[in-house]
ZAMARGU-4260 file (C-alpha; in steps of 0.2 Angstrom, whole numbers, plus 5000, padded with zeros to 4 digits):
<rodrens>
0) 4508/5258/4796 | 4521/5259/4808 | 4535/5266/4801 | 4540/5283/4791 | 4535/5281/4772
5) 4538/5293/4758 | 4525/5306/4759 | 4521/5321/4748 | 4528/5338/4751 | 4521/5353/4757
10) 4507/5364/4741 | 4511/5379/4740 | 4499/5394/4736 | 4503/5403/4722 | 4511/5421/4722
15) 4497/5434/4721 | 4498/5444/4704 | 4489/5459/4697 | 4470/5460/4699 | 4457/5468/4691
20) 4448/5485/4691 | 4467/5494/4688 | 4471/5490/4706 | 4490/5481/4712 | 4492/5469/4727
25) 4510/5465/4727 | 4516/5449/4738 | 4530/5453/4747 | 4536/5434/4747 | 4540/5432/4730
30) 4532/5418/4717 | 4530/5403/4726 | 4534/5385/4717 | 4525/5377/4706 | 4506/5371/4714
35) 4505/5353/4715 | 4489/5347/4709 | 4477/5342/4727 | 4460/5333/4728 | 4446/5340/4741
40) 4431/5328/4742 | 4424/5343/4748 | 4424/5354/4731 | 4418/5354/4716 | 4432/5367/4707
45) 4444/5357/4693 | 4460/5360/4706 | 4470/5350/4697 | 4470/5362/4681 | 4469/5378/4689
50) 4473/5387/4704 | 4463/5406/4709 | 4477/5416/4717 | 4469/5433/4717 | 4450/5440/4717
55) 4444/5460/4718 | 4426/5459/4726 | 4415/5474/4721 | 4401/5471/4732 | 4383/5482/4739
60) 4375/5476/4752 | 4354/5478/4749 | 4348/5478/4769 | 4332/5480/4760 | 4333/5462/4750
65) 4342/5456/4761 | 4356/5453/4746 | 4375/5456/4741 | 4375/5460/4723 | 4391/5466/4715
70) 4406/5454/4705 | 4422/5446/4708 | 4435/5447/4696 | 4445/5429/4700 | 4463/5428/4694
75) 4469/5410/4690 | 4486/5402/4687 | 4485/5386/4676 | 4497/5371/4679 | 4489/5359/4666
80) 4480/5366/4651 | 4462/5368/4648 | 4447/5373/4641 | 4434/5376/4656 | 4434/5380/4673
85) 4426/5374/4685 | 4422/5383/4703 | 4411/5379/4716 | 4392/5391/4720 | 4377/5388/4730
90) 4362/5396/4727 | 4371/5412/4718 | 4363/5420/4703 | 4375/5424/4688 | 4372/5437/4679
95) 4387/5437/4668 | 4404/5432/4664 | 4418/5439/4654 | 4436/5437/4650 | 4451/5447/4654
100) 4449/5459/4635 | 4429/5460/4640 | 4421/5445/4630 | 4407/5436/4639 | 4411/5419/4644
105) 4397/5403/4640 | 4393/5394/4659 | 4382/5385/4664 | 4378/5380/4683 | 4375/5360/4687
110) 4363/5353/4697 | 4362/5356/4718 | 4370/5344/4728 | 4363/5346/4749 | 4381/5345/4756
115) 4393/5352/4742 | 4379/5365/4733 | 4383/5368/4713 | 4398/5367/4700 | 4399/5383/4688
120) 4405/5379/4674 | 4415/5392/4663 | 4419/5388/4642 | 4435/5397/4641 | 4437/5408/4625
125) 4453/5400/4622 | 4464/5387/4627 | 4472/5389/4644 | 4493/5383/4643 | 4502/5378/4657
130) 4510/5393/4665 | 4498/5404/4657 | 4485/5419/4668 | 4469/5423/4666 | 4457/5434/4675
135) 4437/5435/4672 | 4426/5446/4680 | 4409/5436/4687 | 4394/5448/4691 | 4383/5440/4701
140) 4370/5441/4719 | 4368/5432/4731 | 4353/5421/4739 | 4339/5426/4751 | 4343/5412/4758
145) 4362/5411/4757 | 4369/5400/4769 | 4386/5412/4773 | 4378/5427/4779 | 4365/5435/4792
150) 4357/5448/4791 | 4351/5454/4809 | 4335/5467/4808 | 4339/5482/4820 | 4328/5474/4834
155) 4339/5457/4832 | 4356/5470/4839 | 4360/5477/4853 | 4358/5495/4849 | 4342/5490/4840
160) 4345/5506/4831 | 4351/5497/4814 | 4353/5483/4806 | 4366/5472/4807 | 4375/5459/4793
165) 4390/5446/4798 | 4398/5431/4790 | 4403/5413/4792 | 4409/5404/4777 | 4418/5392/4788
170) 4419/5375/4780 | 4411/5378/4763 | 4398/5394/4763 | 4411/5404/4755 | 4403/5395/4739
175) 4386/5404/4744 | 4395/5424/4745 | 4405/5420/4729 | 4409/5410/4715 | 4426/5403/4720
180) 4438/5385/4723 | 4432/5384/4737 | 4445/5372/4745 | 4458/5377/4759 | 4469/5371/4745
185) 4465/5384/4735 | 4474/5402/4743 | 4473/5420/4735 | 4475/5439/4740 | 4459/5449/4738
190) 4454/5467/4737 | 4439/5474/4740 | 4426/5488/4739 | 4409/5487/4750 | 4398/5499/4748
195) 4385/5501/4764 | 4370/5512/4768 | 4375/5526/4778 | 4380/5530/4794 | 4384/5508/4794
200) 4404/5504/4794 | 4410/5489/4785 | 4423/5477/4791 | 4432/5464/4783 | 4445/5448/4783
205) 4459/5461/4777 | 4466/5476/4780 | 4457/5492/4778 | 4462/5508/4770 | 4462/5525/4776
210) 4461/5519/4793 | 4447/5511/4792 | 4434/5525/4786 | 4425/5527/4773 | 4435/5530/4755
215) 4420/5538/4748 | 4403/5543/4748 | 4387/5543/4735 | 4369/5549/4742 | 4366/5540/4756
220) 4379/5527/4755 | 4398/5527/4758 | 4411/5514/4753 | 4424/5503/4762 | 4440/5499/4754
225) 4451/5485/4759 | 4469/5474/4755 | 4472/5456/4760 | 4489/5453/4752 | 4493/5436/4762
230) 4487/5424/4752 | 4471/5415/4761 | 4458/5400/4758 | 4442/5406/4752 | 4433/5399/4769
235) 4443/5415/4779 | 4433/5427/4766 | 4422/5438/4780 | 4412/5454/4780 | 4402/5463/4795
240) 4393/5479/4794 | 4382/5489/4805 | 4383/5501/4818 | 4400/5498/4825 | 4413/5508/4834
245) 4433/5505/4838 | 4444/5505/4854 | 4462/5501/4852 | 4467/5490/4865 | 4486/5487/4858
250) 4499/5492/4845 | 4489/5482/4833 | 4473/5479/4839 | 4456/5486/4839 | 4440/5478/4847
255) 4427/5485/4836 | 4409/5481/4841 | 4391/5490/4842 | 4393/5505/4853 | 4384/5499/4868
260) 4398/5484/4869 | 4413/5490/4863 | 4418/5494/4884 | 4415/5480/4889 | 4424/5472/4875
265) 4440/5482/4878 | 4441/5478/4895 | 4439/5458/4893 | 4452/5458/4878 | 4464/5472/4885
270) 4478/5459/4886 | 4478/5452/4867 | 4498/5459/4861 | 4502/5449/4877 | 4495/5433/4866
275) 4503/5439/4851 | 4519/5443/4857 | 4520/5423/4869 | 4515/5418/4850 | 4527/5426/4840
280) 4542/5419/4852 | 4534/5403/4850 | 4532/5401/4830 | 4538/5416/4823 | 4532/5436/4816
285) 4517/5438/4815 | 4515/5441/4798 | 4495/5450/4795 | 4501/5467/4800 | 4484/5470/4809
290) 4476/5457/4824 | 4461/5466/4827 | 4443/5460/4833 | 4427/5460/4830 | 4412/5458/4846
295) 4397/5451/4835 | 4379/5449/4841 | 4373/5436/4852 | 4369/5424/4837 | 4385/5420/4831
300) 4387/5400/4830 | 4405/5400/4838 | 4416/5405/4851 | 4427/5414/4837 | 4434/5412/4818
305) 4448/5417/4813 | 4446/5428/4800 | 4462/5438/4797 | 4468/5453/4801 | 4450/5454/4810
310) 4445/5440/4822 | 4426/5438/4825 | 4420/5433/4844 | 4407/5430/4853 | 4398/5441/4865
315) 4397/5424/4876 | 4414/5430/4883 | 4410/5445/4890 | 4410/5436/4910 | 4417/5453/4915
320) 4432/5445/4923 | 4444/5441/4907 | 4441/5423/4913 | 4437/5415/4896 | 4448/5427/4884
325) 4457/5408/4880 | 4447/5411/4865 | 4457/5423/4860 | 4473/5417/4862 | 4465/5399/4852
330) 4462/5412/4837 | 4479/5422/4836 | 4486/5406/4837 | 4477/5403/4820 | 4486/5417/4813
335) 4501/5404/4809 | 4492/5386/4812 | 4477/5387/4800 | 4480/5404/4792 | 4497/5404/4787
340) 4500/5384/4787 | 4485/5378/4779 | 4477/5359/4778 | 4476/5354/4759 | 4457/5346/4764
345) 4446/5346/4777 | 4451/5327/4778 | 4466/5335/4787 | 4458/5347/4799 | 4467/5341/4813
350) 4482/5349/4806 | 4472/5365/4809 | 4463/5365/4825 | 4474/5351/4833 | 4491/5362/4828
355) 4480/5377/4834 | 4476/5371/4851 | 4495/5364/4853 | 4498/5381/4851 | 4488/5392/4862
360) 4490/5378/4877 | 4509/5385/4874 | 4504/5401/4874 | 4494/5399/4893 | 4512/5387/4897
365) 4521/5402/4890 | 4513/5417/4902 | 4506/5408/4916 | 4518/5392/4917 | 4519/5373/4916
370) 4505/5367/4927 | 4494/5378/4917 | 4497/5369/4901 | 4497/5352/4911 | 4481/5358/4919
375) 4471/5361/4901 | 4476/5345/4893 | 4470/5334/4909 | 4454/5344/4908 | 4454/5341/4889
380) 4453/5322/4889 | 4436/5323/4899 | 4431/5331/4883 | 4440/5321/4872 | 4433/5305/4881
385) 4415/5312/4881 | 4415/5317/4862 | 4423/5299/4857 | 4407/5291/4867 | 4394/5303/4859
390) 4400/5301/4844 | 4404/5283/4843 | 4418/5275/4847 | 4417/5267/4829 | 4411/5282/4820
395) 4423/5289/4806 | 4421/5308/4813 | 4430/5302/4826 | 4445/5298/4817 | 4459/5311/4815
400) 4458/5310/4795 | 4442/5304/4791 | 4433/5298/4774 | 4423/5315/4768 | 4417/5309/4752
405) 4398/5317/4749 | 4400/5324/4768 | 4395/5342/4772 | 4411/5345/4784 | 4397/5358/4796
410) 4392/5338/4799 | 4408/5332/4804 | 4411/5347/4815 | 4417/5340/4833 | 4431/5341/4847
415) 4439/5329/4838 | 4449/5337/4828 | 4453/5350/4842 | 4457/5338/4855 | 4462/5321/4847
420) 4474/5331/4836 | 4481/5342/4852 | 4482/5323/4861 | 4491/5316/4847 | 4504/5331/4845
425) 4506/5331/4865 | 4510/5313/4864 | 4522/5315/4851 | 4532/5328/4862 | 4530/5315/4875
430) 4539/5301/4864 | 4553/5314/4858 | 4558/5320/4876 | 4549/5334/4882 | 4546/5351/4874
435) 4562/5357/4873 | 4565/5344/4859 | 4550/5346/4850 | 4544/5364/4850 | 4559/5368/4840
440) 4554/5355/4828 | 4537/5362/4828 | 4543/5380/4826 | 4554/5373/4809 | 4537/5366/4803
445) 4526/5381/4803 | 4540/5390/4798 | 4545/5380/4781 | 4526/5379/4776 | 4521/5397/4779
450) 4509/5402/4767 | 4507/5384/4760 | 4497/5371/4760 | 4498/5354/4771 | 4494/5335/4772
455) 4496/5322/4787 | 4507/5314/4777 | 4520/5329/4774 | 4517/5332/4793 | 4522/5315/4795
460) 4537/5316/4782 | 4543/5329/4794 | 4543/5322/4809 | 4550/5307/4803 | 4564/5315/4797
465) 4567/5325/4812 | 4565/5311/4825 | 4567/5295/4814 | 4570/5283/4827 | 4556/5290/4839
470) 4545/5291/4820 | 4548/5273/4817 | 4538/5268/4835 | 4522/5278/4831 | 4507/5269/4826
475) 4503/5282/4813 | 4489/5272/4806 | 4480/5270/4822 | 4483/5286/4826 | 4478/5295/4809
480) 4466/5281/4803 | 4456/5274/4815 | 4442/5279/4824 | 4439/5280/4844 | 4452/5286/4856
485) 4470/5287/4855 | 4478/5272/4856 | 4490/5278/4870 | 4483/5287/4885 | 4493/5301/4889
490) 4502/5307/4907 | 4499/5324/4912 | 4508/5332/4929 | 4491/5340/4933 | 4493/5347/4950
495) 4478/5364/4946 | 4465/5349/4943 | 4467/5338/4960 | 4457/5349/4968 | 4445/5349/4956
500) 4442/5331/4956 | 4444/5330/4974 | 4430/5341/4980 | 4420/5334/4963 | 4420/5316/4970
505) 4414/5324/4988 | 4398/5331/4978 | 4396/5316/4969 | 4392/5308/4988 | 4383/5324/4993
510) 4365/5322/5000 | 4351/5337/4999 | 4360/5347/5011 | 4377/5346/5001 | 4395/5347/5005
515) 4406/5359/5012 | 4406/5377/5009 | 4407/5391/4999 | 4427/5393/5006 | 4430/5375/4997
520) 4435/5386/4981 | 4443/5401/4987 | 4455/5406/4977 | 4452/5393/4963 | 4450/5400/4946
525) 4437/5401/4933 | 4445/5386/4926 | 4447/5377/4939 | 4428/5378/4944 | 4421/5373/4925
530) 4434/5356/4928 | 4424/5354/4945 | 4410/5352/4935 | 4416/5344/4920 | 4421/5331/4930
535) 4403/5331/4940 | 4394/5329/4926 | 4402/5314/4920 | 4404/5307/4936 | 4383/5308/4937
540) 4380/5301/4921 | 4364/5293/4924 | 4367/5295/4940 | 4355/5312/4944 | 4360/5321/4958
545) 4345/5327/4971 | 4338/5344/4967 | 4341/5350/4984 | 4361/5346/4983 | 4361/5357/4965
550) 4351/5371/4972 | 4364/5370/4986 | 4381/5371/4974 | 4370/5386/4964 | 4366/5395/4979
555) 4385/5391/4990 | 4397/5393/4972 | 4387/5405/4965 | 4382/5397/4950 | 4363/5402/4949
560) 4368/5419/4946 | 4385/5418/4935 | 4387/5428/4921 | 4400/5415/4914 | 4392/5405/4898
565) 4403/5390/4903 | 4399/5389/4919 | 4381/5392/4916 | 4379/5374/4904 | 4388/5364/4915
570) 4376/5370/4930 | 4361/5369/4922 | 4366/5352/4916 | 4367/5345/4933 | 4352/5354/4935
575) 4340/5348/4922 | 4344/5330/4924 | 4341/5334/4944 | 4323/5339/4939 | 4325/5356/4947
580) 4311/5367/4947 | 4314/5379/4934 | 4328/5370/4925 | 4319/5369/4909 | 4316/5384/4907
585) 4335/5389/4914 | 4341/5380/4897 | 4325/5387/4887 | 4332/5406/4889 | 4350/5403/4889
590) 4347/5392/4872 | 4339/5409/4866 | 4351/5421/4875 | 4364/5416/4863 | 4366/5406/4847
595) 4385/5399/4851 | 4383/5381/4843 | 4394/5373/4856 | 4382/5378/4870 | 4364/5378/4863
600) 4364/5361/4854 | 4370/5351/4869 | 4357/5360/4877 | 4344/5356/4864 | 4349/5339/4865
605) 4350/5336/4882 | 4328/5342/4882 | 4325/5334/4867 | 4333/5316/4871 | 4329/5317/4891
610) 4314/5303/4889 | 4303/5318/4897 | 4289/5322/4887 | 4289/5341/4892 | 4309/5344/4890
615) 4308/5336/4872 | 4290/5348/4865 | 4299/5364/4875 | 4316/5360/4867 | 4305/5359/4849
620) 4293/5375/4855 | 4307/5386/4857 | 4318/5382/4843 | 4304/5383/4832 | 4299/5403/4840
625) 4318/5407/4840 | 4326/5397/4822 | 4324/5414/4813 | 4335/5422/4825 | 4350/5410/4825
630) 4362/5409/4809 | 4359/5399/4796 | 4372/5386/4800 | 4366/5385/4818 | 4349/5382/4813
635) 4350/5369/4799 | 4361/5358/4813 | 4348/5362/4827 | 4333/5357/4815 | 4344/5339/4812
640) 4346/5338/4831 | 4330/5338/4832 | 4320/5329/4820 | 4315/5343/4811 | 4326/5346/4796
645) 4313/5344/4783 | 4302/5356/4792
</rodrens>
């Protein structure tokens, strides 16, 4: 509809109280409001009855069986009175469950559902009131095959020395590494205590006593303590542990990494408190007491996660030049637009990674100026345009809210959410008068749902109220609802991207022997030269360029030999589809170098849908060498990709 409605206010997450194990985790912002009851399509738990607002995780990790086995003591808050609970697993075996005066609970686990795993169910002793606590203790392991973690065998690291576990649990995997709501709806604090093999360290989503080390030691194993007291959604639940070492590279931030990287990582994220602080003068204190990171091995599925207190990256970053450290600054931006003002559902996702992007493009605005801003979001529709027509421009994952009943949300993991929901907010500062109207209205919202949940409709509720007459003129329905791109095509002042597209439309005409000369960029940045090839890729669509004018670009831009991830696809994409010698197996190794989903399964694609017999069997002989070595979630939507999900 076009015009402001009545909407529903913000959830909040309850207060954290008292957990198990005799340990205290006070919240230092008071008992929040009554929850209001929420729906997710993509969980199981009975939300509307109870609400989890505290766990202790006692956890071992067994390298050996490749397990965690330990038990979660989950604290809920009832709001409407009753008799079971239900919470949401995926191949986890129970091995008990009692009550908060030690009696063992009857349960029974449901049937497996593909996208949404299994409901626990739990008989309560007694009859739960509304208002009333209860705390039970779940001991439990984990699955071989356990979707949420990886565990790496010492060859599969850097140092090869050791081996190596991380995990992901982003969108609904925390279900597979405990028994939980797992819901964004559904936020808590959480202690814990990890017990590794020595001389491994363990890291988590939280922040760790004594500094970090060890809190004690048994035989040949030590034990890692740690405190989240901002309550969280189960999916920001993370653990790492191996071989890792620490450089502090601000007043509140380490880069931790395996030795032989943890250099390199300082250098290319030396800059982070300058994010943090353009942030915090943006939306407000930054509220998680540490922001430190985390440089994984190579098959990590994404660019980074947001885990609090300790965000994980990917070793793609490392271009040795802090050209790509944007990431960073996309994941601190989190720390308030995801972390701290939380989407009720993945159906509202935008209002996560739309809100986050929005944020760190004001961050760049913020330390590097306008045109920088101006300059990402012109590049952005290229993306936004290229994902709608992959997608389908009729497709419901291409709508801002769309209908997640019985869908796995890894499967409708896009841009659009990132970059639809950036266009949408960028648009809506358009329509109010620029940003010095709307980023303090956008300031007031983060501000008044921190540590709450959010819908598109309280969102909407706010705007409206703020700017009722400019409210009244959106479409909100195209906007939210429907599918394909925006229904209004935004203007940006892009002044960096002219060049770009100016000596991109001069390659597009170039022969064998090329165009120009290698002093055509001097001086552009990193960003500038991925937009040049952005927008020469879609320019070529099926439209291959010779394979003597890319060789040219490689050898004249120095592309053949780049150590930047970004620039490398983009390359080897002009590349392939040119038929240069080698470019298969160009793709081939860089498909195996890493495991960073948004780079190896357009890669896979692009062999595997080519029409050329030997591009689609190379694409299907290498993932099926390498699948072992790629995370869990990376290979189950590589093996969809490709045809082979059965297999």
């Amino acid at each position: 509809e076009n015009r402001c409605t009545k909407a529903s206010t913000a959830v909040p997450a309850m207060a954290c109280c008292g957990g198990g194990h005799g340990h205290s985790h006070g919240h230092a912002h008071g008992e929040a409001p009554p929850v209001q009851a929420i729906s997710d399509p993509s969980s199981r738990a009975n939300l509307k009855c109870v609400r989890q607002t505290h766990c202790d995780l006692k956890w071992t990790i067994d390298f050996d069986t490749k397990t965690i086995r330990g038990s979660v003591a989950i604290t809920f808050a009832c709001h409407k009175e009753c008799e079971f609970i239900v919470l949401d697993t995926r191949d986890i075996s129970i091995k008990k469950i009692t009550d908060d005066k030690g009696e063992n609970m009857t349960y029974n686990v449901g049937g497996k559902s593909e996208a949404l795993g299994s409901a626990l169910h739990i008989a309560l002793n007694d009859t739960l009131n509304d208002g009333e606590k209860l705390t039970m203790t779940i001991e439990y392991e984990t699955s071989t095959t356990c979707s949420a973690i990886q565990f790496l065998e010492p060859a599969q690291t850097a140092g090869k020395q050791h081996p190596y576990l991380f995990s992901q649990c982003q969108a609904i995997h925390a279900r597979a590494l405990l028994p939980c709501q797992d819901s964004p709806g559904a936020k808590m604090t959480y202690y814990a205590s990890v017990t590794v093999p020595k001389p491994l360290t363990a890291l988590m989503s939280a922040v760790a006593r004594n500094d970090g080390q060890a809190t004690s030691t048994e035989g040949d194993t030590q034990t890692f303590e740690f405190d989240q007291k901002v309550p969280i959604p189960s999916y920001l639940i993370a653990i790492a542990a191996g071989e890792l070492e620490s450089r502090q590279v601000g007043p509140r931030s380490k880069v931790w990494s395996e030795p032989c990287m943890v250099e390199a990582g300082a250098y290319e994220f030396a800059n982070t408190e300058d994010f943090i602080q353009a942030a915090e003068g943006l939306v407000g204190p930054y509220v998680w007491g540490r922001y430190d990171m985390l440089l994984l091995p190579p098959s990590f599925p994404y660019g980074g996660m947001e885990n609090p207190c300790l965000t994980f990256l990917t070793p793609t970053l490392l271009a040795g030049d802090r050209s790509l450290v944007d990431v960073v600054a996309h994941e601190i931006s989190h720390s308030w637009t995801g972390n701290l003002v939380t989407n009720a559902s993945w159906q509202h996702f935008w209002l996560n990674e739309g809100c986050t992007v929005f944020l760190e493009r004001n961050i760049n605005k913020a330390l590097n100026g306008a045109p920088a801003m101006e300059f990402a979001g012109a590049q952005a529709e290229v993306h936004l345009r290229a994902t709608v027509k992959q997608i389908g421009d009729e497709h419901n994952f291409t709508a801002l809210i769309p209908n997640m009943d019985g869908v796995d949300p890894d499967d409708s993991f896009s841009r659009i959410p990132y970059e639809k929901g950036f266009y949408f907010l960028y648009y809506l500062q358009t329509q109010v008068g620029g940003a010095d109207k709307f980023m303090p209205f956008f300031k007031k919202y983060i501000q008044e749902n921190a540590y709450k949940i959010v819908t598109s409709d309280l969102f909407k509720k706010m705007f409206c109220e703020e700017f009722p007459e400019e409210g009244a003129a959106v479409d909100w329905d195209t906007w939210l609802n429907k599918p394909g791109f925006p229904p209004v095509t935004n203007q940006y002042n892009d002044t960096l991207g002219d060049a770009s597209r100016s000596l991109a439309a001069k390659w597009d005409e170039a022969g064998d022997d090329g165009v120009g000369s290698a002093s055509d960029m001097e001086g552009w940045s990193c960003k500038q030269k991925i937009y040049f090839l952005e927008v020469l890729n879609e320019k070529r669509q099926g439209r291959p360029m010779t394979a003597g004018a890319v060789n040219k670009m490689g050898e004249m831009f120095g592309f053949t030999d780049t150590r930047n991830c970004e620039i490398r696809a983009l390359f080897y994409q002009l590349a392939f589809h040119a038929q240069v010698e080698g470019s298969i197996d160009w793709v081939c190794k860089f498909s195996t170098e890493q495991g960073r989903m948004k780079y190896v399964r357009p890669m896979y694609k692009m062999l595997f849908q080519s029409g050329r017999e030997d591009a689609k069997q190379a694409a299907i002989a290498t993932f099926q060498e390498h699948r072992s070595s790629y995370h869990p979630i990376a290979a189950k939507m590589l093996a969809q990709d490709l045809n082979l999900a059965s297999s």
